[in-house]
N, C-alpha and C positions, 0 to 999 in steps of 0.2 A: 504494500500500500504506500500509496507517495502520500505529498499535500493534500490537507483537505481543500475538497475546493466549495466555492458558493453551491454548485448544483447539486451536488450530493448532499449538502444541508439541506437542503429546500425536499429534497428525495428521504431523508430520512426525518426531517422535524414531523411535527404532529401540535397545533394542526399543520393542513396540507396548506402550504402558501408559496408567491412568486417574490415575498418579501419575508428576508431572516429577522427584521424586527418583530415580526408577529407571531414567529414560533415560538412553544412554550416548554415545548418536550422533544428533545432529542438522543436519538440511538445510535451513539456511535461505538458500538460492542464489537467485538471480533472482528475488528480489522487491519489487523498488525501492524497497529499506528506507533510510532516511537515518538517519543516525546519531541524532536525538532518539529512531528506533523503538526502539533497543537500551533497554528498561527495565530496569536492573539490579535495581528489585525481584522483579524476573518472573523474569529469568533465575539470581536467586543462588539459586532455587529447585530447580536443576538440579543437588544436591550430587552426581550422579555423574556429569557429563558428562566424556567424556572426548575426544572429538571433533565439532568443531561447524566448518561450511561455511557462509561468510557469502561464498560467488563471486560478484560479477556483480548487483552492487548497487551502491548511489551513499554509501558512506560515507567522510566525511571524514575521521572521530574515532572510536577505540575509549573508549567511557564507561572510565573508572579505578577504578570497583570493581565488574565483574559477578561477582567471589565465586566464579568458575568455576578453585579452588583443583586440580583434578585432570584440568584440560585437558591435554593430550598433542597432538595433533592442529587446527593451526585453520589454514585456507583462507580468503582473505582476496584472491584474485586479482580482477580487475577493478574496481575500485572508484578512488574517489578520494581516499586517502589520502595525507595529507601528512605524518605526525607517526608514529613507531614506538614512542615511551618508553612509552604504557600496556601494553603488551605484558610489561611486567615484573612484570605483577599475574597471569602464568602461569608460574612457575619450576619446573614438569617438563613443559614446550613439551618434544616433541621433532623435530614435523615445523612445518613453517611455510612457507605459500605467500603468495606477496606481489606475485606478477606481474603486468603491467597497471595498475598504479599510477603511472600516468604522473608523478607529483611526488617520487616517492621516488627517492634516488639512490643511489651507493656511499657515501655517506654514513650510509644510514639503515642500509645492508648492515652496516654494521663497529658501529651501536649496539646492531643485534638479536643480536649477535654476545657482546655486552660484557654485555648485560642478561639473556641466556637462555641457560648456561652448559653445561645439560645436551640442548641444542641438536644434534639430529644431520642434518637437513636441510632447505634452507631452496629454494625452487622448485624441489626435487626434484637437487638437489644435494648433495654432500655437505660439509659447514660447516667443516671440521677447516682447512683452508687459511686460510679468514679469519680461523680462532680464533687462528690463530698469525700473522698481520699484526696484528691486532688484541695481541695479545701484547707484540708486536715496538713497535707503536705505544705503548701502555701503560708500559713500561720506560724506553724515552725521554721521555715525556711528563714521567712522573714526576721523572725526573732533572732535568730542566730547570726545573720547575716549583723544587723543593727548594734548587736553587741559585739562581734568581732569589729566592726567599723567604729565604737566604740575603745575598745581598747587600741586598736591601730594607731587611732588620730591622739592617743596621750602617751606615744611612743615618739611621736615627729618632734623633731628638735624644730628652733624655729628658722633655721636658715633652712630645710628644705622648701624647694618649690611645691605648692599646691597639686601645681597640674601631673608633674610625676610621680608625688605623692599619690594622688588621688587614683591613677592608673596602676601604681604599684595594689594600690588597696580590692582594685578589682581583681587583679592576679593573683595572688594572696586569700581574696573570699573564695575565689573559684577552685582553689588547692587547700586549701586547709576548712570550709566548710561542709560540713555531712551531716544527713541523717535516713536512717531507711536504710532500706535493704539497698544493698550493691545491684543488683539487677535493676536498680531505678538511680543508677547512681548517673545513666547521663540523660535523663528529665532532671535531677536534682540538680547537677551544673547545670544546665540550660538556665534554670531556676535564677538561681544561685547569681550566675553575671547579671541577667536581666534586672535582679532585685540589686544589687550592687551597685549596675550603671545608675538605675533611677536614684539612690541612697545621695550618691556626687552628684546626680545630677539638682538633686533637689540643697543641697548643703555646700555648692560650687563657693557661696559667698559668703559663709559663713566657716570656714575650715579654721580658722587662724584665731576667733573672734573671742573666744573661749581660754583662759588661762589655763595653761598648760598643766594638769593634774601631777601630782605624783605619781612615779613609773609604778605601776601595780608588782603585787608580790609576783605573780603568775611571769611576766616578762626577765626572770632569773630563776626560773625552776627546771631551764635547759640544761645548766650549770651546775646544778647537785646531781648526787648519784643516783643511776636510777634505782629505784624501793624493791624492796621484797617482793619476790612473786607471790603476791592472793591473786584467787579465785573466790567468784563469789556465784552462787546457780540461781538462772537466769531463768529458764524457760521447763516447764516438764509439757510433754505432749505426747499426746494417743491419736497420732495421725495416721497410725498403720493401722485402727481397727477392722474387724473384718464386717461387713455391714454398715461400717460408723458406728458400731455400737460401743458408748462408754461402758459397757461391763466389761467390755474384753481386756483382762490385764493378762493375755495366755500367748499371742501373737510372740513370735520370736523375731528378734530384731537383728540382722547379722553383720552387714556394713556399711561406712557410710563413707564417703570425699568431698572434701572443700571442694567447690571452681574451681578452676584456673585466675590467675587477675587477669584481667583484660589489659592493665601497662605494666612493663615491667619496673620491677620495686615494689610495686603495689601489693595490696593483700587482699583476700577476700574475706565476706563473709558472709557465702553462702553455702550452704552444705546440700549435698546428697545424700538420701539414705534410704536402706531397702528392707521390706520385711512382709511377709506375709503375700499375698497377692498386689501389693502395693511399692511404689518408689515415691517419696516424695521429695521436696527442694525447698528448702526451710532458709531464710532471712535469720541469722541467730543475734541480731541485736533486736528486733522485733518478737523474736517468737511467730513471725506469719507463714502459716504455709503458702507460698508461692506458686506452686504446683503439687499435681497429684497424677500419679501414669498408675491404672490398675490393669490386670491383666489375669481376668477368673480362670483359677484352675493353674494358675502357677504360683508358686512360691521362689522371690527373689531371694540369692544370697551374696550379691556381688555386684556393685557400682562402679564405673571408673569413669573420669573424664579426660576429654583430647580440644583442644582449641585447635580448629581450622581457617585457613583462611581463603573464601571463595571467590572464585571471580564471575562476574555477573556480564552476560551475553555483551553488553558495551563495553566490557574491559573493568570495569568497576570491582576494588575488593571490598568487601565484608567478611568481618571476623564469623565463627559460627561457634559456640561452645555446644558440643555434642555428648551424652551421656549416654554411657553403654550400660545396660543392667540385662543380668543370666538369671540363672538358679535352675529349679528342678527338671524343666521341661528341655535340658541343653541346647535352649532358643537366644541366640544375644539378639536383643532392638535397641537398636538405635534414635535414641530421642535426641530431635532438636526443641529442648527445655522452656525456652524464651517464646518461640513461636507456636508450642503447645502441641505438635503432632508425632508419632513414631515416624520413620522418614527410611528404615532400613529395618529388615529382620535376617538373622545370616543362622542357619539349621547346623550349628556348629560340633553338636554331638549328640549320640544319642541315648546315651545319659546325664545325668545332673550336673553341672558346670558349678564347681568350690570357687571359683574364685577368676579373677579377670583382670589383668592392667595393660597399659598402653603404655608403648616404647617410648622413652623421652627422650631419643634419638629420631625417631621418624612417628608423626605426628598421628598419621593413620595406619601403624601396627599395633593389630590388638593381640593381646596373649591369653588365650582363654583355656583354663583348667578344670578336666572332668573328672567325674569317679568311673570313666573306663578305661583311666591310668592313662590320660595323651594329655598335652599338651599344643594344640596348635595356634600358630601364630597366621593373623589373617592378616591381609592390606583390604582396607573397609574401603579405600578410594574416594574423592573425589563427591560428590554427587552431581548427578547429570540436572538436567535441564526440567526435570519436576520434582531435583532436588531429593532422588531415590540412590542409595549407596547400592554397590555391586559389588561385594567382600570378595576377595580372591584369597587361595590358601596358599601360603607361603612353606611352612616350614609344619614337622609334623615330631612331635617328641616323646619317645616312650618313657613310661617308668614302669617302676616295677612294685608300686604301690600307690595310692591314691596320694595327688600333688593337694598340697591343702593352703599354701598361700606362695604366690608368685614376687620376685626381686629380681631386676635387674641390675647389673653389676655398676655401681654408682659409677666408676672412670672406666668403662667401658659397655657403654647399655647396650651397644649396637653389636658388643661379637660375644658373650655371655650374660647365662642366663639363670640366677639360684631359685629353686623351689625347695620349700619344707614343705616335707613328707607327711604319708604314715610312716614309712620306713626310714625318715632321716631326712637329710639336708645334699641334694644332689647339685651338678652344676652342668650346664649343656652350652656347646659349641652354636652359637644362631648367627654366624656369618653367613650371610649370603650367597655372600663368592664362593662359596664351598658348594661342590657337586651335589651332595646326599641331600635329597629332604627330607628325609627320614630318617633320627638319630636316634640314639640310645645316651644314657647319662656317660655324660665324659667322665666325670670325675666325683666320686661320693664325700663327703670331708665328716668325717666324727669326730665326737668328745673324752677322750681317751681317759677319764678319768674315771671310776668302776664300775659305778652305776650310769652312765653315760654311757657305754661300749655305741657300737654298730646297731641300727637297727633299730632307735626308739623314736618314737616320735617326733616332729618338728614343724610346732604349729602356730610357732612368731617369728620374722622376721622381717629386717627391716635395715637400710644401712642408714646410719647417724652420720658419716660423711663419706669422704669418697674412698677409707680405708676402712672403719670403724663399722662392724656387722654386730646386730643385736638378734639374738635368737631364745627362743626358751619352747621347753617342752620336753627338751632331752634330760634335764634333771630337776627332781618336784625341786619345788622352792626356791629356784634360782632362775635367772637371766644371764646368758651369757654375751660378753662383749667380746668381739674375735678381729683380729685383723689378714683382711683380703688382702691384702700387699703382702705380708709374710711368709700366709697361709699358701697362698698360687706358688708365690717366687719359692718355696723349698718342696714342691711337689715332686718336683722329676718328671718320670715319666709313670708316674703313682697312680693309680687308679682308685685307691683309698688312701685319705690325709688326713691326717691328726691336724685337727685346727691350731691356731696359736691365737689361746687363751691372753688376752689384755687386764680383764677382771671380771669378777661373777657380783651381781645383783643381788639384794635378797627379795624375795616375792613369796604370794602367798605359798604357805606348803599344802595346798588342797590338792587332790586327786585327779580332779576334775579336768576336763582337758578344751580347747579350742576357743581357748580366751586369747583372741589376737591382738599381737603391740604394734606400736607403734614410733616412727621419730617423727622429728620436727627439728629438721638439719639445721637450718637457720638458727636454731635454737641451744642446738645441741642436747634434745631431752629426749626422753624414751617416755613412755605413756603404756599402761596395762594396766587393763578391771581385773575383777575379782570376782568371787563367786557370792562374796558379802555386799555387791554395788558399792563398793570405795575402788579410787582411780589413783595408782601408786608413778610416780613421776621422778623422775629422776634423774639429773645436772648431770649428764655426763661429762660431759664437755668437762667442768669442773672438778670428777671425779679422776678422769686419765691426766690432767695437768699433776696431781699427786706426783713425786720422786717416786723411781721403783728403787725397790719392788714393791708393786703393791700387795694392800696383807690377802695372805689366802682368804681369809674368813669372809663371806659376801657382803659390800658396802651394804647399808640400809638405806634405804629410799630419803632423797631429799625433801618428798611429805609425800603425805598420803591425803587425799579430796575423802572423806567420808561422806558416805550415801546418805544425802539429807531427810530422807524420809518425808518422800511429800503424799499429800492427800489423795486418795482415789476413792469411789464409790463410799465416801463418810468415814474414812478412815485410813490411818497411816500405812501406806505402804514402807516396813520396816527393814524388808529385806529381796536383792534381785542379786540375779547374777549381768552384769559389766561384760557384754561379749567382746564388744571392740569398742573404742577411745583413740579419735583423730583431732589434732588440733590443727590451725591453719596458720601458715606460713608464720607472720607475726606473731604466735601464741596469743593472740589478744581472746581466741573464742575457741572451745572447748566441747567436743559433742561427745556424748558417751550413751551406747546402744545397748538396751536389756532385753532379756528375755520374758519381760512381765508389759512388753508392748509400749514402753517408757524410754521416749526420747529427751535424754537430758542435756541441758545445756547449760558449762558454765563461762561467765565473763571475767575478761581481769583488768581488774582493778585501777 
């Protein structure tokens, strides 16, 4: 389809006219118009239009002045848009379809909300709900904004310039103010400058006028050390019940993953987590669930996320955060989170998949672990052009007992690969370049120490940096911390290795088995429940700085979170078992997943 032209309007408005000022209603659907078609000379032509169908076309961009001042009505579902703000050039919008827009998110939801006030349906929905999040978001933004602009302006000495001051002050709101979940964090900037610009704009003449306050305590609190790590629990939730029914405290809850940040440095704070026939996507400074993916008749036990980055038919990228969730039915789906749909299903095996990660070497290898003792590694690809994945199989890995949680080798993800076992701690060859796609475990590594031999379980691990290996399960009531540099480089040509032991943990001495840990590299902590719901954490980092040698006898935990016992069905729940505990990047937010269907969350401090 080329330009629109005069005739085809007059061929497609309604009524039937020889003049486009007297149309009211027009069809322009499936016509494979791209956005240079949109001529707002042509169409500001249309002084009556009052509703116009642009479905099922390839637009990226609404042009910013088509003059169509008495639209009411616009359809805009299947297309490729990325961007919402020209939309403001229709202020009595009252209906507005936006579906199929694979780039837009809740995001763009809460700006067509802000911008088009007399807004009464938006994909055939009724808007009133958003209008008041959007509200709710508005009022605090504001607030926060006005007291950061506050304290800003009793930091200026008086020889700074106003006008550099004043634009430092918008760069500054737009970086250092938040609030809300991450996944609304670019509505919140959008917010954020808008309210900022208008703050200077409204107080241009007045910045100076005001005696300069004393410098607040808070503008030297960069300068002290930083405090003790507290935690304090933030959120409990029964977001995995089966039905929604509040009675269910029996749902098992098995694992959960931050996001990814969308910049780097950044941190999230939003989590994934799976349990029961459900995956949900939890806000952990709000407590909101965000999303909910059910799928009756399966049971998840394994979440992981990959950040993509896609390119759109004009050349255009868009980031995509994509969650992979498995479990019983050995089906992985592929959800795109943000835009609410499964988008891939890959029949990975056919039996129950333990557990799932993606290569942090190549963005779209997923590593997916069953109980018919394989390991394969897929390429999920790309999504085509309805945005549907085509997983291809890569590599194919046997064991010789059921793999129970997956590790990539931290300084070298992309040519090995550790799984703990049931039968132990193996390690596989996953280079590419290498002919076989179907391997056997290269190399076994054990805890040579006597109730550790060959052959026991190993059902945590996780590496704390790019040497430092945490594992447990091989001996009740310990955590072992091991190092991979030592451990490979005196291998030989070994086919079993005696690890090389850094220092042992102490942890619960329960019986109990498949309470997985965790790090938080940045951090240098290790993290593992318990069968009593307490969360036992632990400074490594801090721990291996010690002189050696260190003592044989296993460090004790740098604290332990005990299980707050919060309230369910009129009474305390006083005891759960902590199957897994992930914190995110920054350690600022803390999830921890039971088997009594309680999703905890703590914050710190």
């Amino acid at each position: 389809m080329g330009p629109l032209s005069a005739r085809l309007l007059m061929q497609r408005g309604r009524p039937k006219s020889d003049r486009l000022g007297k149309i009211r209603s027009l069809d322009l659907s499936g016509l494979e118009l791209l956005s240079e078609h949109l001529d707002p000379k042509l169409l500001c032509r249309l002084t009556q239009l009052q509703e116009l169908d642009l479905s099922n076309n390839q637009l990226e961009t609404l042009p910013d002045n088509l003059g169509l001042s008495h639209l009411r009505v616009l359809r805009c579902a299947n297309n490729q848009l990325g961007d919402v703000t020209a939309l403001c050039q229709f202020p009595k919008l009252e209906e507005l379809s936006l579906e199929g827009n694979p780039f837009l998110t809740v995001n763009d939801n809460l700006k067509v909300s802000f911008l088009l006030p007399t807004l009464r349906k938006v994909n055939g929905k009724d808007a009133s709900s958003t209008y008041s999040q959007v509200e709710n978001l508005n009022r605090e933004l504001t607030s926060r904004v006005t007291a950061h602009w506050e304290k800003f302006m009793a930091t200026l000495g008086p020889e700074e310039e106003a006008e550099k001051a004043q634009a430092d002050f918008v760069k500054s709101a737009v970086r250092d103010v938040r609030y809300g979940p991450e996944s609304l964090s670019e509505f919140t900037q959008w917010r954020v400058r808008m309210i900022s610009e208008e703050l200077v704009a409204s107080s241009r003449t007045q910045v100076h006028e005001a005696d300069s306050p004393e410098k607040p305590p808070e503008a030297g609190a960069a300068h002290k050390p930083r405090p003790a790590l507290k935690l304090e629990p933030l959120h409990f939730l029964q977001c995995h019940s089966k039905n929604n029914s509040p009675q269910d405290l029996e749902t098992q809850l098995w694992a959960c993953a931050f996001e990814p940040a969308w910049e780097e440095g950044a941190t999230s704070q939003t989590v994934a987590t799976c349990g029961g026939e459900a995956v949900c996507v939890i806000d952990c400074q709000t407590g909101i669930v965000l999303h909910k993916y059910k799928a009756p008749g399966e049971e998840f036990f394994s979440v992981a996320w990959t950040a993509l980055m896609v390119v759109t038919q004009a050349g255009h990228k868009k980031r995509w955060s994509v969650l992979a969730a498995a479990g019983l039915r050995g089906l992985v789906r592929l959800l795109h989170v943000r835009a609410g749909f499964c988008c891939g299903v890959i029949r990975a095996h056919k039996k129950a998949i333990a557990t799932l990660c993606f290569s942090p070497a190549h963005e779209t290898h997923l590593f997916t672990a069953s109980y018919d003792k394989r390991i394969i590694l897929w390429d999920i690809g790309m999504p085509n052009q309805d945005y549907e994945f085509q997983a291809s199989q890569l590599l194919t890995l046997d064991t010789t007992s059921i793999p129970l949680r997956l590790c990539p080798v931290a300084s070298c993800p992309d040519a090995r690969l550790l799984a703990g076992c049931e039968g132990g701690c193996c390690c596989w060859d996953v280079r590419l370049d290498q002919p076989q796609k179907r391997r056997v475990c290269e190399v076994e590594f054990v805890f040579s120490e006597g109730s550790e031999a060959s052959g026991r379980r190993v059902d945590g691990l996780a590496f704390v940096n790019e040497d430092v290996v945490a594992s447990k399960g091989s001996g009740l009531g310990t955590i072992c911390l091991w190092s991979w540099r030592q451990t490979w480089g005196g291998r030989g040509s070994q086919s079993t290795v005696a690890v090389v032991v850094l220092a042992r943990l102490q942890w619960s001495p329960t019986e109990l088995a498949y309470f997985s840990l965790s790090a938080c590299p940045d951090k240098g902590i290790v993290l593992c429940g318990d069968e009593e719901g307490n969360v036992w954490l632990y400074d490594v980092s801090n721990i291996l700085k010690q002189p050696p040698p260190l003592p044989a006898a296993p460090q004790a935990p740098t604290q332990i979170l005990k299980w707050p016992q919060p309230w369910a069905l009129g009474q305390a729940v006083t005891k759960t078992m902590v199957n897994t505990v992930v914190a995110n990047a920054s350690f600022t937010y803390l999830t921890a997943l039971t088997d009594s269907n309680i999703v905890a969350i703590w914050g710190r401090l």
